[in-house]
GUKOL-699171 format. One line per 5 residues: their letters; for each residue x, y, z of C-alpha. Coordinates in Angstrom, 1 decimal, padded with zeros to 4 digits, always signed. Example, Ala and Ser with C-alpha at 12.3 -4.5 7.8 and 13.67 -1.06 7.14 Angstrom:
2
AS) +012.3/-004.5/+007.8 ~ +013.7/-001.1/+007.1
This chain:
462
XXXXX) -002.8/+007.9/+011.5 ~ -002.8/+011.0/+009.0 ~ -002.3/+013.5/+012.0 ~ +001.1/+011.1/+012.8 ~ +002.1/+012.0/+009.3
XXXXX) +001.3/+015.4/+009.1 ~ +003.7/+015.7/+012.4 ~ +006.5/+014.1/+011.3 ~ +006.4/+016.2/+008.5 ~ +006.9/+018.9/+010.0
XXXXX) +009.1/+017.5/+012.5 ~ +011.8/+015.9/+009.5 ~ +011.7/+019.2/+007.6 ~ +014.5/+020.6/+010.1 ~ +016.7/+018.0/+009.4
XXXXX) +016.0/+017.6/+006.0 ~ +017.2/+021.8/+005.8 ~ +020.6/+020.6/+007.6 ~ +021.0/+018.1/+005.0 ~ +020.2/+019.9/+002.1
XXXXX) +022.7/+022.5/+003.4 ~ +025.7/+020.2/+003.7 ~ +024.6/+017.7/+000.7 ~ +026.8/+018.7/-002.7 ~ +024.7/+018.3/-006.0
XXXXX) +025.5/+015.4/-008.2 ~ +022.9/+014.9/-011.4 ~ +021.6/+012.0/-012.1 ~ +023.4/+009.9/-014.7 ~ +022.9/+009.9/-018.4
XXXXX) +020.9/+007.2/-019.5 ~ +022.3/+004.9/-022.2 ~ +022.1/+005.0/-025.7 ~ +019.3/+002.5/-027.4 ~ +021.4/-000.7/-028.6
XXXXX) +020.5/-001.3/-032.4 ~ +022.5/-004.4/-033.1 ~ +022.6/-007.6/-030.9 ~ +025.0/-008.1/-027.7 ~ +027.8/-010.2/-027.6
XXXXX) +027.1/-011.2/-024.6 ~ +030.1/-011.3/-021.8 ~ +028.9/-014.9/-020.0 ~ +031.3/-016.6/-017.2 ~ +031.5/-019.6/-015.3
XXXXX) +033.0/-020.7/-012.1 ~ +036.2/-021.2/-014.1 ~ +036.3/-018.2/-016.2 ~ +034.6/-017.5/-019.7 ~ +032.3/-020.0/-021.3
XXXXX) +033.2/-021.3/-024.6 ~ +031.6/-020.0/-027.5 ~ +029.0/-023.4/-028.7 ~ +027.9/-022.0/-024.2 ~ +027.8/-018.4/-024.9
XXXXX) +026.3/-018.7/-028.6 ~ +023.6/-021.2/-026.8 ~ +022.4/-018.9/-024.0 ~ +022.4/-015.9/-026.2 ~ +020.0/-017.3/-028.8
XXXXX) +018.2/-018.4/-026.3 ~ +017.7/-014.9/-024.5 ~ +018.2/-012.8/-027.6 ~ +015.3/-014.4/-029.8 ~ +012.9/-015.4/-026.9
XXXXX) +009.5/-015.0/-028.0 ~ +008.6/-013.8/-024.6 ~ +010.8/-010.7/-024.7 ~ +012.0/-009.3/-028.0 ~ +013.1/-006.5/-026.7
XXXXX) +015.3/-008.4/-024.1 ~ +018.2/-007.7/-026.2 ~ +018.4/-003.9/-025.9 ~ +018.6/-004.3/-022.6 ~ +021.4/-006.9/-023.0
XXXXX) +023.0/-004.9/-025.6 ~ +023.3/-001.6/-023.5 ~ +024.5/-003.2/-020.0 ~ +027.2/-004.8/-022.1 ~ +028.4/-001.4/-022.8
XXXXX) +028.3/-000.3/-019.2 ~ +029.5/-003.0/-016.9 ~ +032.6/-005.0/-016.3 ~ +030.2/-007.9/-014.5 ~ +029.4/-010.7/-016.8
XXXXX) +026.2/-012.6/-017.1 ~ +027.2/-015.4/-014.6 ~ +025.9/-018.8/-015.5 ~ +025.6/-021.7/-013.2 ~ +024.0/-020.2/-010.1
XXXXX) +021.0/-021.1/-008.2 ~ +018.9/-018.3/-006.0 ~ +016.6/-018.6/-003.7 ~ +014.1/-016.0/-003.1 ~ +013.5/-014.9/+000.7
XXXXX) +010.6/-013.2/+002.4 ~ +010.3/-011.1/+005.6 ~ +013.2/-011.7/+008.6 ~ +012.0/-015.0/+009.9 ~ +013.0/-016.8/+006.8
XXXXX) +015.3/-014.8/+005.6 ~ +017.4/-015.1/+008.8 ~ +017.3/-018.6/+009.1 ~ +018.6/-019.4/+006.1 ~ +021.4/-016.9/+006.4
XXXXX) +022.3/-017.8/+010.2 ~ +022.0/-021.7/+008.6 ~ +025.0/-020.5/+006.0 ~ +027.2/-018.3/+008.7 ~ +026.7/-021.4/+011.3
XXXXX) +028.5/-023.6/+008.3 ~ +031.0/-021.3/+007.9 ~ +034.9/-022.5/+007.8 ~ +036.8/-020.1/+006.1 ~ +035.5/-016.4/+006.3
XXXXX) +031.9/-014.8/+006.7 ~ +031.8/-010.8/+005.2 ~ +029.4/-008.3/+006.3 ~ +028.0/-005.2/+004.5 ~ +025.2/-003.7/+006.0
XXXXX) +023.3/-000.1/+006.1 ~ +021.7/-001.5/+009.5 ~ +023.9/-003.5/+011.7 ~ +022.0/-004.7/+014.8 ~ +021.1/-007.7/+017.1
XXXXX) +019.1/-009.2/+013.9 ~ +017.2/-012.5/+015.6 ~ +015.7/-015.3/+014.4 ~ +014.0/-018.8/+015.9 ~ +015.9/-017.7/+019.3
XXXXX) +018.8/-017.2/+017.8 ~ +021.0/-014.2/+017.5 ~ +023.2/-012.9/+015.0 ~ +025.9/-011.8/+017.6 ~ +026.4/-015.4/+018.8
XXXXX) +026.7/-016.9/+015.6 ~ +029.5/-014.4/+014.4 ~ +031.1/-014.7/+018.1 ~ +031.3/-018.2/+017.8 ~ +032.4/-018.5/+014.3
XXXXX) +035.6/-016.0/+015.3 ~ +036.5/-018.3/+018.2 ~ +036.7/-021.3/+015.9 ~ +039.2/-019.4/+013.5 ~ +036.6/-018.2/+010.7
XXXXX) +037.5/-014.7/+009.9 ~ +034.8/-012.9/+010.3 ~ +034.4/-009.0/+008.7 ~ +031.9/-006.5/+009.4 ~ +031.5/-002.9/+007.7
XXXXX) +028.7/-001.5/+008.9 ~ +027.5/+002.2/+007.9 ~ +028.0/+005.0/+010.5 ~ +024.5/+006.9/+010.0 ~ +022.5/+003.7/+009.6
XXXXX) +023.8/+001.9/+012.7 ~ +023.9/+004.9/+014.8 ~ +021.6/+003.6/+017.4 ~ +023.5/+000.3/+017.6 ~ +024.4/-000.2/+021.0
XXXXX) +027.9/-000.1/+021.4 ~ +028.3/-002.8/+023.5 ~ +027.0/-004.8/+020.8 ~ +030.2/-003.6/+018.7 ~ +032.8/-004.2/+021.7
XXXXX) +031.3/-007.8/+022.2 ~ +032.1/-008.9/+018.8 ~ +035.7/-007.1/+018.6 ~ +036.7/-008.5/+021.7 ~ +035.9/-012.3/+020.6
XXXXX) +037.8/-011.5/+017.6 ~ +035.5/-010.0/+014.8 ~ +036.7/-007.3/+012.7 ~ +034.4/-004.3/+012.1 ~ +034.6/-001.2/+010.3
XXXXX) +032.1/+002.1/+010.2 ~ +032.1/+003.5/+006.9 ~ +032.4/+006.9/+006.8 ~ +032.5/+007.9/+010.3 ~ +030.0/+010.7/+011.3
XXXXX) +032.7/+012.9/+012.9 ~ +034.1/+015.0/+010.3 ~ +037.6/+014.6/+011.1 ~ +037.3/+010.9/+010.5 ~ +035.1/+011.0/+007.1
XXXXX) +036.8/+008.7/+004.6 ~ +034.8/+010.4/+002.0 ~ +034.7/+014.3/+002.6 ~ +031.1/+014.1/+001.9 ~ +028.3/+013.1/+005.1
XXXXX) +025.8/+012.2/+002.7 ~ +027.6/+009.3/+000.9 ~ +026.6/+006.0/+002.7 ~ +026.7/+002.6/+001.9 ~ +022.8/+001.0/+001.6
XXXXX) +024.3/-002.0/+000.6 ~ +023.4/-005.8/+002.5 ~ +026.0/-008.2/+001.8 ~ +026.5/-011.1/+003.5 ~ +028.9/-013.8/+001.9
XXXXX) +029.9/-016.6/+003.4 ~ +033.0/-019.0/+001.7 ~ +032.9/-017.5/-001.2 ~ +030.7/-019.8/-002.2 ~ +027.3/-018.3/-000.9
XXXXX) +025.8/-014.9/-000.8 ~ +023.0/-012.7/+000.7 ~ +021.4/-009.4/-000.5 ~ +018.5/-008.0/-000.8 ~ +015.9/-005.3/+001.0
XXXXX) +016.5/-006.9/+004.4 ~ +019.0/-004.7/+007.0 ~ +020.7/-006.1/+010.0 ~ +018.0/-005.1/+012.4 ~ +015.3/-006.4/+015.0
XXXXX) +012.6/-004.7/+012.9 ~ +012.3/-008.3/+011.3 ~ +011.9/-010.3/+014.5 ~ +008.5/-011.5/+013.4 ~ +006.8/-012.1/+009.8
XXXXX) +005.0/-009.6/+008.0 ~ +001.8/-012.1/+007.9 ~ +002.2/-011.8/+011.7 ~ +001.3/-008.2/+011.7 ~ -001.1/-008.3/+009.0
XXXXX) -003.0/-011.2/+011.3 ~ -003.2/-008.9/+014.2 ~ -004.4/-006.3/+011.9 ~ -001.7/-003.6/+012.9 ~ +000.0/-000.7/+011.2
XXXXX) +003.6/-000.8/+012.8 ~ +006.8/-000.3/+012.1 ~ +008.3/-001.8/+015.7 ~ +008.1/-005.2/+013.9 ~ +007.3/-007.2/+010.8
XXXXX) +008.3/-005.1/+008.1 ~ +007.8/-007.2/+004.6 ~ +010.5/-007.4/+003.1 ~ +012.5/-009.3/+000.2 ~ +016.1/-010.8/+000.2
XXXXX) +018.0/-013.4/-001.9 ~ +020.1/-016.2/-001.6 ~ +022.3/-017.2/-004.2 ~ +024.7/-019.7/-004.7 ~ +027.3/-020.0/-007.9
XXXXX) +030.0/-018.8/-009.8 ~ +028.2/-014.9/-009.2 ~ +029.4/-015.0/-005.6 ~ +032.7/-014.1/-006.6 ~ +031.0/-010.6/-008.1
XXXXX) +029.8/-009.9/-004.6 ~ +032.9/-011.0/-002.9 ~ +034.9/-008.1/-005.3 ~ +031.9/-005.5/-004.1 ~ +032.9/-006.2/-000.2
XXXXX) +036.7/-006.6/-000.8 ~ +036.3/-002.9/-003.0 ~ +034.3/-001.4/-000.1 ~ +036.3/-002.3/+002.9 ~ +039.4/-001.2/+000.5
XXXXX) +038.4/+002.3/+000.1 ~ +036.9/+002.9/+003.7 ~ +040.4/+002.0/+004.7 ~ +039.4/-000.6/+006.9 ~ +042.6/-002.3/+007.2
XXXXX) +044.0/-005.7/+006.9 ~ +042.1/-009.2/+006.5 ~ +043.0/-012.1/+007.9 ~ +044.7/-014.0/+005.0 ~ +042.2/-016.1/+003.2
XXXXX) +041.2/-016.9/-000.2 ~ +039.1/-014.6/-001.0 ~ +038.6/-015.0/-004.4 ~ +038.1/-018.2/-005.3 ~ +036.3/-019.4/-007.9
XXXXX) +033.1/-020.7/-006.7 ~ +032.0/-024.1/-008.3 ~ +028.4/-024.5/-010.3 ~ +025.5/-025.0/-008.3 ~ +022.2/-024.5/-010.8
XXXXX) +021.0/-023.4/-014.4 ~ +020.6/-019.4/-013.4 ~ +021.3/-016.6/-015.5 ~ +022.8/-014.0/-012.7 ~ +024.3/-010.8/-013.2
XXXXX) +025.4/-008.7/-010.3 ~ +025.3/-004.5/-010.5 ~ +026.4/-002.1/-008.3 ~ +026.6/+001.5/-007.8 ~ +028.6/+004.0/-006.0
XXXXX) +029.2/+007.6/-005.6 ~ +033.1/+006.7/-006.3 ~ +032.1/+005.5/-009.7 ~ +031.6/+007.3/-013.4 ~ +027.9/+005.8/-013.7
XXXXX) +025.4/+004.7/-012.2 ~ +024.7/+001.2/-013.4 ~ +021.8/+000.2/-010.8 ~ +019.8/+003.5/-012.9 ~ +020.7/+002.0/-015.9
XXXXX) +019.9/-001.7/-015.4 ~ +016.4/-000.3/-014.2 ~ +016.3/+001.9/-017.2 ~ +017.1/-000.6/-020.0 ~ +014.7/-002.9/-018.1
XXXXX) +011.7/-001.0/-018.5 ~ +012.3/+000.6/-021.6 ~ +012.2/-003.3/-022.7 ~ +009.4/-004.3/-021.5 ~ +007.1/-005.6/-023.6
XXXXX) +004.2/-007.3/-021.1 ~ +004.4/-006.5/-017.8 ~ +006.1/-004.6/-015.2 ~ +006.0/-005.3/-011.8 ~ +007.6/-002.7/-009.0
XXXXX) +007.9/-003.2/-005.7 ~ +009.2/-000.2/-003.7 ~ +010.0/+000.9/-000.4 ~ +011.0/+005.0/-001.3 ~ +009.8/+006.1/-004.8
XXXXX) +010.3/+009.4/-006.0 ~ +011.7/+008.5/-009.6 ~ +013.5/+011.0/-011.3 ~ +011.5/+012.0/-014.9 ~ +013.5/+009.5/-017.1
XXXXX) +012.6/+006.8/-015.0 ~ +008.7/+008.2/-014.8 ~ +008.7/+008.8/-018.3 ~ +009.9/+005.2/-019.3 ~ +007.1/+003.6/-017.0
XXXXX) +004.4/+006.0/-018.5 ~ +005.7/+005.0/-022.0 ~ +005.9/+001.2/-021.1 ~ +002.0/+001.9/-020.2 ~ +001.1/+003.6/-023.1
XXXXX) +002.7/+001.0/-025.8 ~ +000.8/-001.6/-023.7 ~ +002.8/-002.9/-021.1 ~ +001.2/-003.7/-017.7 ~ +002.1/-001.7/-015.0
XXXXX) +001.8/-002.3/-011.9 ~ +003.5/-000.5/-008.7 ~ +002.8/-001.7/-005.3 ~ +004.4/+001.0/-002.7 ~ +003.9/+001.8/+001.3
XXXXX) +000.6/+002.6/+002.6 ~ +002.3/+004.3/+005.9 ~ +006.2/+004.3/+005.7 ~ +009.1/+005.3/+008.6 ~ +009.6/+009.0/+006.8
XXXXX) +006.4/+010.5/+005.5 ~ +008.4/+013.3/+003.2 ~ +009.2/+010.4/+001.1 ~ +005.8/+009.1/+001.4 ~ +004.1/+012.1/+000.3
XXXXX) +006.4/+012.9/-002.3 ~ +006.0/+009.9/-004.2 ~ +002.3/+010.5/-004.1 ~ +002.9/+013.9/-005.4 ~ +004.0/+011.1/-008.7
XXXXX) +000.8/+009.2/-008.9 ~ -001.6/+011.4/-010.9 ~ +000.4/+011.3/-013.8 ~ +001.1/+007.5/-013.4 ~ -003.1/+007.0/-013.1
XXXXX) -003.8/+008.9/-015.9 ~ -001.4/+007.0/-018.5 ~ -003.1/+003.6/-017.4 ~ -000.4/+002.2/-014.7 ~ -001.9/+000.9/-011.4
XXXXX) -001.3/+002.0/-008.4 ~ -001.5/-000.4/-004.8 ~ -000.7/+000.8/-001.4 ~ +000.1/-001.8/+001.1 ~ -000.7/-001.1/+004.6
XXXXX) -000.8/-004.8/+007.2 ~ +003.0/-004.1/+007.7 ~ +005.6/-001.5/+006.3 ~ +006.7/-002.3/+002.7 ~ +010.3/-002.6/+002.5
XXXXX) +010.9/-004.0/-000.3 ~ +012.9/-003.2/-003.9 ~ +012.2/-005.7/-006.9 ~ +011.0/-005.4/-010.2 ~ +010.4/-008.3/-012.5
XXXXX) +009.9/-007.6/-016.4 ~ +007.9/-010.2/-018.8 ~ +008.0/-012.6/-015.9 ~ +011.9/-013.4/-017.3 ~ +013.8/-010.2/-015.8
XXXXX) +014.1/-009.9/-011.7 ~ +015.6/-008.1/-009.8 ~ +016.6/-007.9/-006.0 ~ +018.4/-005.3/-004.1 ~ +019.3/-002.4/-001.9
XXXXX) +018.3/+000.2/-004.4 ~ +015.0/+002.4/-004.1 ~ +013.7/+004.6/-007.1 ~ +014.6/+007.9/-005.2 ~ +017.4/+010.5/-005.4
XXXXX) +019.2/+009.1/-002.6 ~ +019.7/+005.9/-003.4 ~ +020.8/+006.9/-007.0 ~ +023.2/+009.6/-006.1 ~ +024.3/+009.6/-003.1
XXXXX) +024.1/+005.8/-001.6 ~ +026.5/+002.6/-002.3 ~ +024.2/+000.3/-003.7 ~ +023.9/-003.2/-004.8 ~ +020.8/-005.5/-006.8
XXXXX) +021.2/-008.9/-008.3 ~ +019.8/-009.4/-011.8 ~ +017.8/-012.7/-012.6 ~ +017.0/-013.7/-016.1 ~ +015.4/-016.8/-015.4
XXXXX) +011.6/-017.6/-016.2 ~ +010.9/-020.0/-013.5 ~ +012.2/-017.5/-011.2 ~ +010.2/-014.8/-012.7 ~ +007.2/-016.6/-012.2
XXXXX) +008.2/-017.3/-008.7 ~ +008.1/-013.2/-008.4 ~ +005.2/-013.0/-009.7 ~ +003.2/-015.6/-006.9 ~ +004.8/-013.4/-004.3
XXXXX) +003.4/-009.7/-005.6 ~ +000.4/-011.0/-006.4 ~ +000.1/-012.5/-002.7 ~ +000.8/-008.9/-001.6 ~ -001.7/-007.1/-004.3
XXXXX) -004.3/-009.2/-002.2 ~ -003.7/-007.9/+001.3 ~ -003.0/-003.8/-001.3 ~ -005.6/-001.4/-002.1 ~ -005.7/-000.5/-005.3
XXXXX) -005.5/+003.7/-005.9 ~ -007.9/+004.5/-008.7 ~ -007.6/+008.0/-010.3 ~ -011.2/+008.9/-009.5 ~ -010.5/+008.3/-006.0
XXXXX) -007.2/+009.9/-006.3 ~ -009.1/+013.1/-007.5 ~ -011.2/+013.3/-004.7 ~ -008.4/+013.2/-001.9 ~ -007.8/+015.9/+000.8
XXXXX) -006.8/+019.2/+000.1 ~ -004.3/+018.8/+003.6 ~ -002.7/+015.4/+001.5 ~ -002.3/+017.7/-001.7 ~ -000.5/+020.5/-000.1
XXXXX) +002.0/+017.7/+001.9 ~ +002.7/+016.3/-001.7 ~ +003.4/+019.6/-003.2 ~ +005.8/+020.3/-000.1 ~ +007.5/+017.3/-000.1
XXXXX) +008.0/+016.5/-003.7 ~ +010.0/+020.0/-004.3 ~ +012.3/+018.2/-001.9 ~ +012.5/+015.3/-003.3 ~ +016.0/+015.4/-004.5
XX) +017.1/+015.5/-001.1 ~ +015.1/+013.1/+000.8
């Protein structure tokens, strides 16, 4: 396995010299400035803005909770930096690996009667209990749903194109963002993609989350793990959402804004922007980042988060290679006594990035935070929960990419039941981890200490 790695170093370090050349340097954004005083907090409903005996309810409630004090600087300094209110009235439903995931999404596009809108990184034959995606959004388009695909160019380069010219010719609409031939970019810039997975369906249901369009996720993670393999044809363990409620509309705005700006043409004429109706008790906030915008509000949402923390931390992630804020707020959180816990790849699809988040962990072991590696399946995910009250679930890794250069999208849950529900799944994953201890780390190879050195001084561009 490690000689695999040390080859497809070498191998990636070609391209990753082409990308670097063409890539323009954006800095990461600044982070906010500590709230002092308490928010005044932007909530909504499914028809509009709550009244104040609502809003002066849920913000004592979050604001003074015993279980996060510190909740409100958070609050406070993503008032300042986002349009999206604090949605309440939602219910989500968190998803695990492809099988599941799928179902319940091909269950919502199968339901369909109005519209189903695609965003996806990957788009390809995704699969699930014998069914595939294709014939759902084929037969949806014959029965007069509109049905919307924007797929990126670079992540679905391998789709087969016969794939694409099945769909357009029973009536689905699809759209590459920014096409790979330069004379086509819509963006001037190769490197900007769009990570995001959107799938909403109605306007009254959305999807998003880690999971891409793709037949990696033909089978469960626990599959793999059973069979005791280290693969990344199939099973990769993943996490996705489902939500339901007045939020929806947030990630209806997020597709509408992308197809918009890609140029993608004309929708079929439907109400897009309805206001969807109540459907639970959650506290949802939607955040988004793009390349096209002044900040970057995913880095800040994950900023805020952290530097609140006042408990626990638990991170989830598929490519980490933080930038030093981000490090140096989870070495902080550690040292004021927050437990920290990272659970990351034990093998992963590019091993630059692999090896350059290792290059991280030294400094991460030494200021207390634990450190897991999970290896039955590849570790896709990107969550984080905070004091078991804070979630989130999205597109967005901790690495330069994905904070620069990437359209991204995460759903924020402040909901303790939901928290808790985060929790049951990590801690189901820690079991089938191995824990990195910094005595053992100490002792590693010299050959894995030179490929972290490598890789980490090109980190920015991986």
């Amino acid at each position: 396995m490690r000689r695999g790695r040390i080859l497809a170093s070498c191998a990636a370090l070609a391209a990753l010299v082409a990308l670097a050349a063409c890539a323009t340097w954006r800095a990461l954004p600044e982070p906010p400035a500590s709230a002092v005083s308490p928010p005044s907090l932007t909530l909504a409903d499914g028809d509009g803005n709550v009244g104040p005996r609502t809003r002066a309810r849920v913000t004592a409630s979050l604001v003074h909770s015993e279980r996060a004090p510190r909740l409100e600087q958070h609050l406070a300094a993503m008032e300042t930096l986002t349009d999206e209110p604090l949605y309440v009235g939602n219910r989500v439903a968190l998803l695990v690996d492809g099988p599941r995931t799928y179902a319940a999404m091909f269950a919502a596009i199968e339901n369909a009667s109005e519209y189903v809108n695609v965003e996806s990184y990957i788009f390809g034959e995704a699969q699930a209990g014998g069914r595939r995606l294709s014939d759902l959004l084929i037969d949806r388009a014959r029965a007069g749903v509109a049905v919307n695909v924007l797929y990126d160019a670079l992540g679905s380069a391998t789709t087969d194109d016969a794939l694409l010219e099945r769909l357009r010719a029973a009536g689905v609409t699809t759209c590459a963002f920014n096409p790979l031939n330069p004379l086509k970019s819509r963006t001037g810039e190769f490197v900007q993609r769009t990570h995001r997975k959107i799938v909403v369906v109605d306007g009254a249901t959305a999807f998003t989350g880690g999971l891409n369009l793709s037949p990696a996720y033909r089978s469960s993670s626990a599959l793999v793990r059973r069979r005791g393999e280290q693969t990344l044809e199939d099973g990769w363990r993943d996490t996705h959402v489902r939500v339901d409620g007045p939020v929806v509309r947030s990630f209806q705005t997020a597709f509408l804004e992308s197809w918009q700006k890609q140029q993608c043409g004309e929708l079929a004429t439907r109400d897009y922007l309805h206001e969807p109706p109540r459907a639970g008790d959650t506290l949802v906030r939607l955040v988004k980042s793009s390349v096209d915008a002044d900040f970057g509000t995913v880095y800040a949402a994950k900023l805020t988060a952290v530097e609140a923390a006042t408990a626990s931390i638990d991170l989830t992630m598929a490519y980490f290679a933080p930038d030093e804020r981000l490090e140096r707020a989870l070495r902080a959180a550690a040292r004021r006594g927050v437990e920290v816990r990272l659970l990351l790849p034990g093998f992963s699809d590019f091993s630059g990035v692999w090896y350059a988040a290792r290059a991280h962990y030294a400094a991460l072991l030494r200021d207390g935070i634990r450190i897991y590696e999970y290896s039955p399946a590849f570790m896709h995910a990107k969550t984080m929960t905070v004091d078991d009250l804070w979630s989130t679930v999205g597109s967005t890794n901790w690495d330069y990419r994905s904070l620069v250069d990437n359209d991204e999208l995460n759903v924020i849950v402040i909901d303790a039941a939901f928290g808790r529900e985060m929790r049951t799944v990590f801690e189901r994953d820690l079991a089938s981890a191995r824990e990195i201890t910094l005595a053992e780390w100490r002792e590693r190879p010299l050959t894995d200490r030179f490929l972290e050195r490598f890789w980490v001084t090109f980190e920015r561009w991986l």
